[in-house]
TORPA-4810 file (N, C-alpha, C, O; in nm, 3 decimals):
<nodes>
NODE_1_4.008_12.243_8.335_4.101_12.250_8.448_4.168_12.114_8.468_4.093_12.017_8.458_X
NODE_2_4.304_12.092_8.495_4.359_11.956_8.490_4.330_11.936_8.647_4.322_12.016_8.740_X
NODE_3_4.321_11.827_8.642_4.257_11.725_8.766_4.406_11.661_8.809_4.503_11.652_8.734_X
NODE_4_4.397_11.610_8.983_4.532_11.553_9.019_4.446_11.405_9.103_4.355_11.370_9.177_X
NODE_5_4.562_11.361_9.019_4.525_11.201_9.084_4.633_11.140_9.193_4.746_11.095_9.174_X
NODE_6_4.537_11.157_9.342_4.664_11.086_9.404_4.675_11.019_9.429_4.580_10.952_9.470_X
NODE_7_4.841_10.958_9.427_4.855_10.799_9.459_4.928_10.764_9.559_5.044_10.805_9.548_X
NODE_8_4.909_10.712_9.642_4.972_10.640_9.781_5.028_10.505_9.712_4.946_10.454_9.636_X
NODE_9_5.140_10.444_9.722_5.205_10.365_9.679_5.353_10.321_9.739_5.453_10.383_9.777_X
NODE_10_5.313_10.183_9.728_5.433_10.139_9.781_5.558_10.130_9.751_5.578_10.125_9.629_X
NODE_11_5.681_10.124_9.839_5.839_10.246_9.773_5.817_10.137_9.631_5.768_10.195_9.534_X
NODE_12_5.848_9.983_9.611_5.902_9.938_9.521_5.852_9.979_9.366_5.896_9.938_9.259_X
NODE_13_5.747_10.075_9.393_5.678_10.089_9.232_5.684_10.247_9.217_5.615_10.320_9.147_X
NODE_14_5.806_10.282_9.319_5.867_10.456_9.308_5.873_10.469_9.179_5.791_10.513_9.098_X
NODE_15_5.999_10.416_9.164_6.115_10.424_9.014_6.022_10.422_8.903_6.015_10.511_8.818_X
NODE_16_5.943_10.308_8.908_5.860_10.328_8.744_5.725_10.435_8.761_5.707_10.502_8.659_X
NODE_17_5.638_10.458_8.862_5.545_10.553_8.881_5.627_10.696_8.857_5.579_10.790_8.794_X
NODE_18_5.718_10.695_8.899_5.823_10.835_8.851_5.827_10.890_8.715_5.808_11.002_8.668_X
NODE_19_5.875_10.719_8.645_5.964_10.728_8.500_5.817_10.722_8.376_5.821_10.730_8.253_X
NODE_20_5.683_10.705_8.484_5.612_10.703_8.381_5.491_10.831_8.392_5.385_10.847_8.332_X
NODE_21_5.543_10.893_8.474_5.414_11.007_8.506_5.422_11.106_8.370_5.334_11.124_8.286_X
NODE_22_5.536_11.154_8.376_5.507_11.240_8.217_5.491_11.203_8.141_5.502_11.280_8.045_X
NODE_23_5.452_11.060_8.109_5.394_10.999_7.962_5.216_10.997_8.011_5.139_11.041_7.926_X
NODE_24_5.180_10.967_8.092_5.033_10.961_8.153_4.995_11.096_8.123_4.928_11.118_8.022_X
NODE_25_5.034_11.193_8.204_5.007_11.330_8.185_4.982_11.378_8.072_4.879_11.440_8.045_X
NODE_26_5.097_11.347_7.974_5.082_11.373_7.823_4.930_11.319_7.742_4.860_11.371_7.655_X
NODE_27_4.925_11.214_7.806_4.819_11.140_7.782_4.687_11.134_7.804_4.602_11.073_7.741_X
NODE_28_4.675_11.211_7.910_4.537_11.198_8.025_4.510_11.354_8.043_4.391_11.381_8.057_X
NODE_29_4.589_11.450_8.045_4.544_11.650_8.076_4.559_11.611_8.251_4.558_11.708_8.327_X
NODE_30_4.576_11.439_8.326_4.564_11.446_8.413_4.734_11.443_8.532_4.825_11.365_8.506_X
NODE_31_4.740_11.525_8.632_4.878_11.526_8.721_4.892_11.394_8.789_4.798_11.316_8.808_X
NODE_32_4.989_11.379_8.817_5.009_11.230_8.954_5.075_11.308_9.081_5.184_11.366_9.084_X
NODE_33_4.986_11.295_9.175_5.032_11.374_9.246_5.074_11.244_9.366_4.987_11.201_9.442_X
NODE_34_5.178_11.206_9.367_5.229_11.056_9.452_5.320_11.047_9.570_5.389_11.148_9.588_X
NODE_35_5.334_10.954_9.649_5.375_10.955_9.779_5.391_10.842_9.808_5.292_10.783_9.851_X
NODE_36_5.515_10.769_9.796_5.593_10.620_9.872_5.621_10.601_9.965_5.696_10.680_10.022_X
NODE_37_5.583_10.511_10.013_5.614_10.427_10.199_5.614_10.289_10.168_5.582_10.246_10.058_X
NODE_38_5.652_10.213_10.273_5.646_10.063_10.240_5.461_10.055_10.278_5.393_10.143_10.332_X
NODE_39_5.415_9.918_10.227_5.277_9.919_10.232_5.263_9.937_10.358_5.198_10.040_10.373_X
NODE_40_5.289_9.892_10.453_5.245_9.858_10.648_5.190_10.041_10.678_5.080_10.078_10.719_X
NODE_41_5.324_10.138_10.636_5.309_10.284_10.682_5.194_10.307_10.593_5.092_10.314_10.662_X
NODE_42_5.166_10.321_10.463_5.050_10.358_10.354_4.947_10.314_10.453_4.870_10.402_10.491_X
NODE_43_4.931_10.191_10.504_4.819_10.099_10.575_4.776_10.234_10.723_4.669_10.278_10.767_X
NODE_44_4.875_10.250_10.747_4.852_10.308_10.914_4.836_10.485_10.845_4.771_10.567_10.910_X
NODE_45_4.881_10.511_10.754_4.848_10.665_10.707_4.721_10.660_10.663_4.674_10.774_10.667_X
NODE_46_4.630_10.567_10.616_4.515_10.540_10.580_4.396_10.596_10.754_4.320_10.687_10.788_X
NODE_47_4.466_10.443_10.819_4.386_10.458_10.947_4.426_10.609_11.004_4.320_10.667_11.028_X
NODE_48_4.521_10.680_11.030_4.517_10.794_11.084_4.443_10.932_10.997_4.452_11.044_11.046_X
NODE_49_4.366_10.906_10.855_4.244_10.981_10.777_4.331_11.023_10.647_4.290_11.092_10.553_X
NODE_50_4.431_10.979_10.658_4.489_11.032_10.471_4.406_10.981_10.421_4.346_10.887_10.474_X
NODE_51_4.371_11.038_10.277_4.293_10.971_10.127_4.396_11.022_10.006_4.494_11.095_10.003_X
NODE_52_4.301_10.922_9.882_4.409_10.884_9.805_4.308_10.860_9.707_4.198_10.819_9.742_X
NODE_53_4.335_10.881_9.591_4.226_10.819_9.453_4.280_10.717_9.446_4.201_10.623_9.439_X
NODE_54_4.413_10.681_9.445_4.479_10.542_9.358_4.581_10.437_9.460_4.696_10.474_9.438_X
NODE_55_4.583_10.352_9.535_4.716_10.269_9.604_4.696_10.211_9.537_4.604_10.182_9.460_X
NODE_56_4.839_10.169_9.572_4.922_10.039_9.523_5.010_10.017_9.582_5.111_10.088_9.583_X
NODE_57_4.990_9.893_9.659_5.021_9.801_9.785_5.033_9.654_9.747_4.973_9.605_9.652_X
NODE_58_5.128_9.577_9.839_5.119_9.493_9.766_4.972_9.392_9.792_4.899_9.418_9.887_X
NODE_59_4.947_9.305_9.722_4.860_9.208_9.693_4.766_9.203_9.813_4.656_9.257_9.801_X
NODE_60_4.803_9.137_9.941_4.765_9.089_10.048_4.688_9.248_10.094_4.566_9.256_10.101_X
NODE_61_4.790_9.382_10.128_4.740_9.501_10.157_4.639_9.555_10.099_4.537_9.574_10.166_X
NODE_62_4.641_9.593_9.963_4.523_9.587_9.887_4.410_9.507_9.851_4.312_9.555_9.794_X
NODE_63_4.423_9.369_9.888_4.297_9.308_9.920_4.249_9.323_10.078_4.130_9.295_10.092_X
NODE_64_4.300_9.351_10.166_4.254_9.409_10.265_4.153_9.510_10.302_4.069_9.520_10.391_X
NODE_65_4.202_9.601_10.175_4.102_9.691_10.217_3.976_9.706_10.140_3.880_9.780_10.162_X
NODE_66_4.003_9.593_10.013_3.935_9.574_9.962_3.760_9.507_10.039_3.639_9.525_10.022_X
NODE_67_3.837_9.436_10.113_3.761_9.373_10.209_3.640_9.442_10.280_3.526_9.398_10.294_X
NODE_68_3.692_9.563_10.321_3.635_9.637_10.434_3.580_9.759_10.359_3.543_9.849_10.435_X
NODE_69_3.563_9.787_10.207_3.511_9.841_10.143_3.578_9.968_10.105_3.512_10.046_10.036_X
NODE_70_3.743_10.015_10.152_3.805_10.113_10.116_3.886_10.159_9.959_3.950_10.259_9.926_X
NODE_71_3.846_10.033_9.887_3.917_9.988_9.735_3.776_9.928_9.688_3.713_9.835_9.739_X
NODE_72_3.736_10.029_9.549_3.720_9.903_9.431_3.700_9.812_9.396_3.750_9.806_9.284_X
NODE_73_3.646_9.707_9.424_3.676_9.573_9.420_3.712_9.568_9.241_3.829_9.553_9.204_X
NODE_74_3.626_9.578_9.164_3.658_9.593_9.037_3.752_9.684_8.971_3.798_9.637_8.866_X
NODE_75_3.796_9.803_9.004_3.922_9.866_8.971_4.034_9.750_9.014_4.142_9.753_8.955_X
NODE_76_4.019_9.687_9.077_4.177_9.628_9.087_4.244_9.557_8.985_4.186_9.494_8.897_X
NODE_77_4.374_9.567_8.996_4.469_9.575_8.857_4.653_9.466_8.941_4.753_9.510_8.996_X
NODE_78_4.626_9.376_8.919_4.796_9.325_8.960_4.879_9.380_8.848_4.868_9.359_8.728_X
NODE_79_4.988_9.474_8.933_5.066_9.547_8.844_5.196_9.454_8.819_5.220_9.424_8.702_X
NODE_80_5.266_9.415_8.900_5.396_9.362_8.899_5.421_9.293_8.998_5.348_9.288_9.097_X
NODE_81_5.519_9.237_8.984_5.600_9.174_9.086_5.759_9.182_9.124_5.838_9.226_9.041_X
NODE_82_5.798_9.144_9.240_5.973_9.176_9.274_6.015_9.110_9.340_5.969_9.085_9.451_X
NODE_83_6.134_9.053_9.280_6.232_8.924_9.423_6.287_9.014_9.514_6.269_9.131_9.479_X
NODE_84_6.338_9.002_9.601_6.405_9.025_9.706_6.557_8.996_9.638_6.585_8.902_9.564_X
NODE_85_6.659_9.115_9.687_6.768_9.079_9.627_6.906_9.165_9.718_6.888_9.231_9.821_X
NODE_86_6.996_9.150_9.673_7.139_9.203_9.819_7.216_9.292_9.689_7.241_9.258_9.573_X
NODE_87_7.238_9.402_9.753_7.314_9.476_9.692_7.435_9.586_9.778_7.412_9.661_9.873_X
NODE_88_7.582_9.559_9.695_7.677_9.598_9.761_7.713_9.742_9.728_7.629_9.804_9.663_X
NODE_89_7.853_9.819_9.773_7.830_9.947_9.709_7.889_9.903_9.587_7.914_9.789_9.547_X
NODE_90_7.909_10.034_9.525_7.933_10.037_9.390_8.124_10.004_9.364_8.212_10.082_9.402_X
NODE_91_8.144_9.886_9.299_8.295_9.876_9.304_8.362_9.709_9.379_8.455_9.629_9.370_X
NODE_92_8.267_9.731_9.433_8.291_9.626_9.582_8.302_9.480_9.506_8.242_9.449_9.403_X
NODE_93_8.369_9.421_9.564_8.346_9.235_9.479_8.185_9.205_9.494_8.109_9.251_9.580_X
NODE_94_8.157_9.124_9.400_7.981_9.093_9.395_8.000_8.922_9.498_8.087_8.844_9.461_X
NODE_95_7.941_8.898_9.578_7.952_8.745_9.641_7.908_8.649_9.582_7.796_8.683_9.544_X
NODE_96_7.925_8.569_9.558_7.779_8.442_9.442_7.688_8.412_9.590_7.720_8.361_9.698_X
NODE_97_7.583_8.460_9.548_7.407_8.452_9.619_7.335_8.363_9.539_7.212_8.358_9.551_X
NODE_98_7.412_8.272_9.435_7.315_8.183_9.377_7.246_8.010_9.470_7.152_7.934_9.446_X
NODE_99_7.350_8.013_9.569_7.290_7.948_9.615_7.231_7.996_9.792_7.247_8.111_9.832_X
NODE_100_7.174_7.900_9.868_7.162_7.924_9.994_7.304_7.969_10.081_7.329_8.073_10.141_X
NODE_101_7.400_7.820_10.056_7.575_7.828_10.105_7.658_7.963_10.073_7.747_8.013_10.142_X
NODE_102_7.596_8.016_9.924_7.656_8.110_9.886_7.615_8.218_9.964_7.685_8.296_10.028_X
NODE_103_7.477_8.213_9.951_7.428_8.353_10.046_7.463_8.375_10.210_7.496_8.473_10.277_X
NODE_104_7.437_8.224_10.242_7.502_8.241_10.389_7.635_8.289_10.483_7.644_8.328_10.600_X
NODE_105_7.725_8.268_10.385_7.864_8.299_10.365_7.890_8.456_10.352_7.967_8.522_10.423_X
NODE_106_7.814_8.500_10.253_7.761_8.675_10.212_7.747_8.727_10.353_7.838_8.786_10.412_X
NODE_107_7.631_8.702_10.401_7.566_8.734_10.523_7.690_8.740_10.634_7.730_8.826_10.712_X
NODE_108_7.714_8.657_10.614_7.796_8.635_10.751_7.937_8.669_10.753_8.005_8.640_10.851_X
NODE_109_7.979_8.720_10.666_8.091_8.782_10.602_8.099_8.972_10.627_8.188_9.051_10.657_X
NODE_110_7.969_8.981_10.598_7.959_9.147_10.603_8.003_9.210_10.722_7.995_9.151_10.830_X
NODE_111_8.043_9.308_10.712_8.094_9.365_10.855_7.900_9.395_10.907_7.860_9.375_11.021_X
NODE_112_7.817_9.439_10.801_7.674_9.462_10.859_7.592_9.451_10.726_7.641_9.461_10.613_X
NODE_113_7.459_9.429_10.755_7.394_9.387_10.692_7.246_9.468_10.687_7.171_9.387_10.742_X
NODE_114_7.178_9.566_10.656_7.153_9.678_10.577_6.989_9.606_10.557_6.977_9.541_10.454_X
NODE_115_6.885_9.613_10.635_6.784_9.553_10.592_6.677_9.629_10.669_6.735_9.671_10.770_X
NODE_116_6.529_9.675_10.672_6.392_9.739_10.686_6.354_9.687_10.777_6.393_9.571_10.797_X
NODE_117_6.264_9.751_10.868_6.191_9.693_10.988_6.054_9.671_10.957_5.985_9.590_11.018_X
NODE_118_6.006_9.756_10.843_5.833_9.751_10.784_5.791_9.723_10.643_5.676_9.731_10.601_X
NODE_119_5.906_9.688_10.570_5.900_9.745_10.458_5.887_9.506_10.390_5.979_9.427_10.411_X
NODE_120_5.786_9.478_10.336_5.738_9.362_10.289_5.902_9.260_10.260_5.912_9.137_10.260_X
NODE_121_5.982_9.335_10.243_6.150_9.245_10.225_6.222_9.254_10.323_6.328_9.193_10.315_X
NODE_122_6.193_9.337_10.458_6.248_9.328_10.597_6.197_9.210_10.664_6.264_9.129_10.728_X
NODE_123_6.039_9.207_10.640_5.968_9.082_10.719_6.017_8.944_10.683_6.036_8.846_10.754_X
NODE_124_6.037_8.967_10.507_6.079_8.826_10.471_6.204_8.800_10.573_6.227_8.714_10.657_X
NODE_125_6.276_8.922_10.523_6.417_8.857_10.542_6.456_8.819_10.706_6.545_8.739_10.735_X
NODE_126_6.388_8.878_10.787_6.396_8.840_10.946_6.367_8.692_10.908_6.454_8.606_10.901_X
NODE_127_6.259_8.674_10.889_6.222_8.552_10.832_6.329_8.461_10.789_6.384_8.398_10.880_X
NODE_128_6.357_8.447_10.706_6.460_8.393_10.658_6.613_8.367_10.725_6.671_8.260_10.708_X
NODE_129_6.654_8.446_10.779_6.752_8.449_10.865_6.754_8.329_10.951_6.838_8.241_10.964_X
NODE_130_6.590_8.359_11.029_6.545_8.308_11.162_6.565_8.122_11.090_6.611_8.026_11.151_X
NODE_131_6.524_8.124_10.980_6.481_7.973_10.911_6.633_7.900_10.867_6.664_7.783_10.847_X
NODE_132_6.715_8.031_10.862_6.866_8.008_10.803_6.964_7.939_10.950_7.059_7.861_10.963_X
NODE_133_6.873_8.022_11.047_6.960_7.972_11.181_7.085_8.079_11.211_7.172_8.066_11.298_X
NODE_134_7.070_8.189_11.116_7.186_8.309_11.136_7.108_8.414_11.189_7.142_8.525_11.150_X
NODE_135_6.980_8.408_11.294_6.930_8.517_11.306_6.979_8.640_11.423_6.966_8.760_11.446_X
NODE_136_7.047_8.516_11.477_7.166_8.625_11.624_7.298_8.661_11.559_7.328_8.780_11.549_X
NODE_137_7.369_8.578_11.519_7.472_8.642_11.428_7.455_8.797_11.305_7.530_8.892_11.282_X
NODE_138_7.347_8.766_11.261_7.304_8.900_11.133_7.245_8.993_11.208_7.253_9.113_11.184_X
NODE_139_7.169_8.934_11.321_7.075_9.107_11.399_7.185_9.133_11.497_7.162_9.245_11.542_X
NODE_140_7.314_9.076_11.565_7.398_9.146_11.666_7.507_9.242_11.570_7.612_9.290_11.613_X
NODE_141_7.455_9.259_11.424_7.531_9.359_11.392_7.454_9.412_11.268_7.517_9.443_11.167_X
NODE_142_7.343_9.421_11.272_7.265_9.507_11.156_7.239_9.600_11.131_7.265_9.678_11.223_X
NODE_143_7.190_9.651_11.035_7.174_9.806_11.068_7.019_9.810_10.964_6.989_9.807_10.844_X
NODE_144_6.939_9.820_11.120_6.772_9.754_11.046_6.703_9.918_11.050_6.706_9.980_11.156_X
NODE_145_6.642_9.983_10.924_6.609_10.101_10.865_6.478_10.078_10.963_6.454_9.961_10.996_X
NODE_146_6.388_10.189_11.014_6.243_10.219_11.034_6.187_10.169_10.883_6.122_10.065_10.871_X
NODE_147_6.220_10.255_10.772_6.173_10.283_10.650_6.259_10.327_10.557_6.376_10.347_10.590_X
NODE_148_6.221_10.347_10.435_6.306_10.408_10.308_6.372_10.284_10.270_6.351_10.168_10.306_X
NODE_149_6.489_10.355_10.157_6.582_10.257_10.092_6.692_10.213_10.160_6.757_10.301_10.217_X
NODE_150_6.730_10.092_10.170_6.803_10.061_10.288_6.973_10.032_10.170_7.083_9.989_10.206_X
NODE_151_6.957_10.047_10.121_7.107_10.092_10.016_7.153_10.198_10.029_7.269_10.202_9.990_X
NODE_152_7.090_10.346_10.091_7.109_10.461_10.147_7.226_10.401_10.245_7.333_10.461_10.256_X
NODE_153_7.208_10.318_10.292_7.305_10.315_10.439_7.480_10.201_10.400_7.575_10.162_10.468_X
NODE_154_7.437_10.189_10.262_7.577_10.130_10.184_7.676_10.247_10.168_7.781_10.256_10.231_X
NODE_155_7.643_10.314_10.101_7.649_10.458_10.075_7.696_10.561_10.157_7.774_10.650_10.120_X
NODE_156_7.641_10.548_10.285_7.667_10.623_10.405_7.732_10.547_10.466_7.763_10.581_10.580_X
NODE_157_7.777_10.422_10.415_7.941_10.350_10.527_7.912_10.295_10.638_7.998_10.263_10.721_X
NODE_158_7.744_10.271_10.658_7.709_10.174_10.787_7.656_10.045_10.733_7.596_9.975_10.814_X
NODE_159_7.668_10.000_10.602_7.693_9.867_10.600_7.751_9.788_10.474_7.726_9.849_10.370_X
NODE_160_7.820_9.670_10.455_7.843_9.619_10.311_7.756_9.604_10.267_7.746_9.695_10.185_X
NODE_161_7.628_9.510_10.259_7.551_9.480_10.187_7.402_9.515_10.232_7.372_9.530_10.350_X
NODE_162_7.293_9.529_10.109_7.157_9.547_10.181_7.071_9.448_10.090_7.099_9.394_9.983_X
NODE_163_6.939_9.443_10.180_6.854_9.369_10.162_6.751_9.449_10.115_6.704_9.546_10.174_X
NODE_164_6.710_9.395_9.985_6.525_9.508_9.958_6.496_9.449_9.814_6.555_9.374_9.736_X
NODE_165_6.389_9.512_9.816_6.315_9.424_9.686_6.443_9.504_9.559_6.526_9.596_9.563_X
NODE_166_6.391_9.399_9.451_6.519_9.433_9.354_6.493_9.624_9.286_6.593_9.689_9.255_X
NODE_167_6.348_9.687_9.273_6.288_9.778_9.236_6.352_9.867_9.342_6.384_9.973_9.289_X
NODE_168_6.382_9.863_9.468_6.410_9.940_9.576_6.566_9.966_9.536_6.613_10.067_9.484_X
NODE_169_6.649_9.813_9.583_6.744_9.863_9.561_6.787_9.972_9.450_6.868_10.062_9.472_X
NODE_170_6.718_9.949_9.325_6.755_10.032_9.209_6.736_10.148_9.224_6.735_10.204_9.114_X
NODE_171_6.719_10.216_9.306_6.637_10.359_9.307_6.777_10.441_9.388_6.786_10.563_9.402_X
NODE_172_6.877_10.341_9.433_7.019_10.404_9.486_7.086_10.446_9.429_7.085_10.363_9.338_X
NODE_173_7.178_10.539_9.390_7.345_10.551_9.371_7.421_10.488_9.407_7.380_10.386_9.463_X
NODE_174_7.512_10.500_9.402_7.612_10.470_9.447_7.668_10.317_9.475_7.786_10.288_9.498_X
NODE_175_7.552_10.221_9.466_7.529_10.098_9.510_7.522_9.995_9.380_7.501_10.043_9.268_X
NODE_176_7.533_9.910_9.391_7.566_9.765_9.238_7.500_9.674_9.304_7.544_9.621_9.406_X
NODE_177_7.354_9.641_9.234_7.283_9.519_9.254_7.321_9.404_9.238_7.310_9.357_9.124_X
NODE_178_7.371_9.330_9.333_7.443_9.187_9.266_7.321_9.059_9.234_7.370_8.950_9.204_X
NODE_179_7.169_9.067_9.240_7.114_9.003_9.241_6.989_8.979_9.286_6.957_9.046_9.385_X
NODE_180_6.906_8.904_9.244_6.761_8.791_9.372_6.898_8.712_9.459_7.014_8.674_9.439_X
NODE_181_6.776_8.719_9.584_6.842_8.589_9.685_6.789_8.470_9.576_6.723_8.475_9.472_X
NODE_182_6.852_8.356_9.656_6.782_8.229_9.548_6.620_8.217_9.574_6.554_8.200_9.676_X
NODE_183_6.584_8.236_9.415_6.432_8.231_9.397_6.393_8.112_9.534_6.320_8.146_9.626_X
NODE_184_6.455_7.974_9.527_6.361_7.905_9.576_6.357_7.882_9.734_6.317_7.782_9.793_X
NODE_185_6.409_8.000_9.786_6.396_8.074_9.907_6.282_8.167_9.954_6.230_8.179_10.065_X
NODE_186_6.253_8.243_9.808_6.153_8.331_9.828_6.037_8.304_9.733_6.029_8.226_9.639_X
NODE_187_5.976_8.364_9.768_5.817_8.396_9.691_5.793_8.533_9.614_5.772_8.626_9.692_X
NODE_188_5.792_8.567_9.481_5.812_8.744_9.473_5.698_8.791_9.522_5.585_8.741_9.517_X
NODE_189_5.734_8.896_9.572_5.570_8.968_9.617_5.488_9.048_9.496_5.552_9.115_9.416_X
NODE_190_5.385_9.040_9.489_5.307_9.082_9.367_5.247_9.223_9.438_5.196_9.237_9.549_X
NODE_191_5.268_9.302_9.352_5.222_9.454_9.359_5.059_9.495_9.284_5.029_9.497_9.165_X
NODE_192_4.986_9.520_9.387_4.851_9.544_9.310_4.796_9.663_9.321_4.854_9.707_9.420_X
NODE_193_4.708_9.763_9.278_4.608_9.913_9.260_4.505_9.865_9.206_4.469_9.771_9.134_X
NODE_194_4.447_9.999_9.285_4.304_9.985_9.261_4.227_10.104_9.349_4.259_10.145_9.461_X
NODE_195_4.121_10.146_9.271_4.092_10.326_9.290_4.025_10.280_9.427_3.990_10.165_9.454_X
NODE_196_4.010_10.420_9.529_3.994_10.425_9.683_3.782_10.461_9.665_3.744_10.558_9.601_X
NODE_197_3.719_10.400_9.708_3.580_10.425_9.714_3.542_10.572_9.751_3.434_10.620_9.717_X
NODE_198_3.637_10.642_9.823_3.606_10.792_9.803_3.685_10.893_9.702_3.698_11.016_9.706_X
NODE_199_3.728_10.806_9.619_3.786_10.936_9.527_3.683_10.994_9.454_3.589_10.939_9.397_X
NODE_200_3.731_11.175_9.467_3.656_11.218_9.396_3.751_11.284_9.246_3.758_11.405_9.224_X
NODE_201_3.791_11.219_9.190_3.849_11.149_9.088_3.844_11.058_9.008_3.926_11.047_8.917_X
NODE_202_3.753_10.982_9.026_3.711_10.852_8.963_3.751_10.833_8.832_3.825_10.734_8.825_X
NODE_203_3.738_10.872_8.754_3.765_10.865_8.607_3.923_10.895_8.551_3.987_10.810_8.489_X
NODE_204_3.960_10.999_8.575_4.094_11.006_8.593_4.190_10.911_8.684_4.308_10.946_8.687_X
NODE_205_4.156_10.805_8.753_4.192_10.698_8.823_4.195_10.574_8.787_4.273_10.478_8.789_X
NODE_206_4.091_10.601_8.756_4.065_10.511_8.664_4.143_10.450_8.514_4.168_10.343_8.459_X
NODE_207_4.163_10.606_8.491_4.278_10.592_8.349_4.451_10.615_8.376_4.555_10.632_8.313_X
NODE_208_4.398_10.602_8.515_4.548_10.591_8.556_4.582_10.411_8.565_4.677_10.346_8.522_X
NODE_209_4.476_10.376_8.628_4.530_10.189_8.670_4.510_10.144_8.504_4.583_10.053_8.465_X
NODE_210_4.411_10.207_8.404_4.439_10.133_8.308_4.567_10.125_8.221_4.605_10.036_8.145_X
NODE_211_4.627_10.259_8.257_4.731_10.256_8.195_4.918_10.225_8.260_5.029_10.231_8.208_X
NODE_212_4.863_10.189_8.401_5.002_10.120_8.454_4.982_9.969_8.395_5.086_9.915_8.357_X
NODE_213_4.867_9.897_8.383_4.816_9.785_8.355_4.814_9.762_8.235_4.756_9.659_8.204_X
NODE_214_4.873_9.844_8.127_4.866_9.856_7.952_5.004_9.794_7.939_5.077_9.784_8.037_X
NODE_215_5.036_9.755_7.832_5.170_9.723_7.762_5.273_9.869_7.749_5.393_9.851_7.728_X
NODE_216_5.231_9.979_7.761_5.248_10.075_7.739_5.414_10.159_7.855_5.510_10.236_7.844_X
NODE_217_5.317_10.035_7.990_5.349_10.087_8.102_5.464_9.980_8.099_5.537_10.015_8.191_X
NODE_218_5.520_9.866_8.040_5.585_9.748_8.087_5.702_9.778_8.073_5.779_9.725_8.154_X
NODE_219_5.764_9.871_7.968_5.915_9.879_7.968_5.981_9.967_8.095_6.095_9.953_8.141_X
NODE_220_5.887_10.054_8.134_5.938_10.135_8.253_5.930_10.043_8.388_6.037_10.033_8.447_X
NODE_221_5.825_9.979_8.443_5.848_9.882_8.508_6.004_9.761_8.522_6.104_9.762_8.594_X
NODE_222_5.956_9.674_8.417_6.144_9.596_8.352_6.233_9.714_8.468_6.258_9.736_8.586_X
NODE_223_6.248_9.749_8.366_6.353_9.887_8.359_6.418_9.882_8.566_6.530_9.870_8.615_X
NODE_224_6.275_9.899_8.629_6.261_9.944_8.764_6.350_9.803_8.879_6.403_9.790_8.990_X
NODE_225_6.307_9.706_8.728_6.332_9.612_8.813_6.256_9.561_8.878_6.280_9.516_8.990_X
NODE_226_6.134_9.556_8.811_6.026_9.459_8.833_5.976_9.364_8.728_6.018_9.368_8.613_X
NODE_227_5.907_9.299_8.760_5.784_9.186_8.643_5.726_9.227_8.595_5.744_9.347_8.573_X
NODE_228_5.610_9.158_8.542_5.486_9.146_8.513_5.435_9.024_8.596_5.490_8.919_8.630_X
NODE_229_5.322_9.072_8.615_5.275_8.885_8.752_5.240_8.823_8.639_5.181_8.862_8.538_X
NODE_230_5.304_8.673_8.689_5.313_8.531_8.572_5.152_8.532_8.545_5.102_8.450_8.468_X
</nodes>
């Protein structure tokens, strides 16, 4: 009987957990049966009694629960990593974001600016704003998502540009990635899994993290618009 392995996972590792499930399957007799949120919601769907054989959250989230005995300690696997990056719709002039001046100019140029309230590249980027000194100018006209892909709302004509990890943005239509903000602004966030202490799945979970964690798994990742952690 084929077995289903489920995975709670965070949006930025949608695109390649997608692009690589029918090669696993092929591989394993085993299903992926999966479900994306930014890590914070995965975190609070946890506490309200969801289970899961497999997350993948980023770094900090998944050692969390590692902590408190809800993960593996030894299943854990650093899958990837992702800059933070601005993307316009599709067509639109691209801005140069190579530097800080450049990006600030971007920002402050947009009729609105397209960025997450929970999602690990919303926090930065409040962040950042706040450090930029544009944080009343960019939030008196933003258009800040609960959740999901915030390039959805390029698309739908409520803003020029958006903010989200580079893996996120890619998962849009309609929309043209112009880039990372400047690396030495940000930090990429590293994406980690690792099987849940009550799966009753274990083994099939097991050959799931080994094989996002294989060479096997790296071109679909790239692809997503992610790393490999240095």
């Amino acid at each position: 009987m084929e077995s289903s392995v489920r995975v709670l996972s965070t949006l930025a590792l949608a695109g390649a957990v997608r692009a690589l499930a029918e090669k696993f399957e092929l591989k394993s007799c085993a299903r992926i049966n999966a479900d994306f949120a930014p890590t914070v919601r995965v975190l609070e769907r946890l506490k309200e009694g969801e289970t899961a054989d497999v997350l993948i959250l980023t770094d900090e989230g998944l050692a969390g629960l590692i902590a408190v005995g809800r993960v593996v300690a030894e299943s854990r696997v650093d899958l990837a990593r992702s800059w933070v990056g601005l993307a316009v719709k599709a067509g639109a002039p691209h801005p140069d974001i190579s530097t800080e001046a450049g990006l600030r100019s971007a920002l402050l140029s947009a009729r609105s600016v397209a960025y997450s309230r929970l999602g690990a590249s919303g926090i930065f980027f409040a962040q950042l704003i706040a450090k930029m000194g544009i944080e009343k100018e960019i939030n008196a006209r933003a258009t800040i998502s609960p959740m999901g892909f915030t390039a959805e709302r390029i698309v739908a004509g409520e803003a020029d540009v958006a903010i989200q990890q580079l893996s996120e943005l890619k998962q849009v239509k309609g929309i043209e990635v112009v880039g990372p903000l400047p690396h030495h602004l940000q930090t990429p966030a590293v994406f980690s899994a690792g099987r849940t202490t009550g799966s009753k799945q274990a083994a099939a979970a097991d050959q799931l993290l080994k094989f996002l964690a294989s060479p096997a798994a790296t071109p679909a990742l790239i692809e997503s618009g992610l790393e490999r952690p240095a």
